[in-house]
N, C-alpha and C positions, 0 to 999 in steps of 0.2 A: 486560530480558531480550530476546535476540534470538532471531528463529524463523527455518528456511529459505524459502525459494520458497514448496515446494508446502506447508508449511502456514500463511502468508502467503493463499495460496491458500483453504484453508479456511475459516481465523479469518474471513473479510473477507466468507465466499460468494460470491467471484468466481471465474474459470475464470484459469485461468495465462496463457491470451491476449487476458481482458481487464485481468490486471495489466500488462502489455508497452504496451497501448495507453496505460493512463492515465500510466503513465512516460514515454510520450512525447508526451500534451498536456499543455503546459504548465499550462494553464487548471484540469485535475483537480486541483492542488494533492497528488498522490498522494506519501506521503514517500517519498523515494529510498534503497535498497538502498544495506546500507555492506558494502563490498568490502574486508574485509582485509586477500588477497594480491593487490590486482591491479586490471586492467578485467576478464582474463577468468577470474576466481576466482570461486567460490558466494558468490551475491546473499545475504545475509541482512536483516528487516527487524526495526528497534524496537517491540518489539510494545504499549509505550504510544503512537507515532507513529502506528499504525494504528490503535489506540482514537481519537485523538483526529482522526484522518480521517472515520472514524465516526460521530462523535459530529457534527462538522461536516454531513456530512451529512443528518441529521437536523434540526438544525437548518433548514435549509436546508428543508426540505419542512413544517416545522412551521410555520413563516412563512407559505408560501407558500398553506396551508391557513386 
């Protein structure tokens, strides 16, 4: 199932301009928006891709704990 932006936004509790940022480090592993008309068409995101962003990190801080 895909979701837009701003609820992309919500699902994740991040702000819409710290989605832009992790899009653009590489290093976030953030999944990338699939554009179905275009480069400048409505971003949509896999809303299991963001589960599994998620989930990652968490992991991540459960280790580290």
């Amino acid at each position: 199932m895909y979701i837009d932006f701003n609820a992309a936004a919500k699902f994740c509790c991040l702000s819409r301009a710290r989605i832009e940022q992790l899009l653009r480090d590489p290093q976030a592993k953030f999944p990338r928006p699939f554009q179905p008309q275009g480069f400048r068409a409505r971003r949509c995101f896999k809303q299991s891709e963001l589960v599994a962003w998620i989930e990652r990190g968490r992991a991540k801080y459960a280790q580290a704990a």
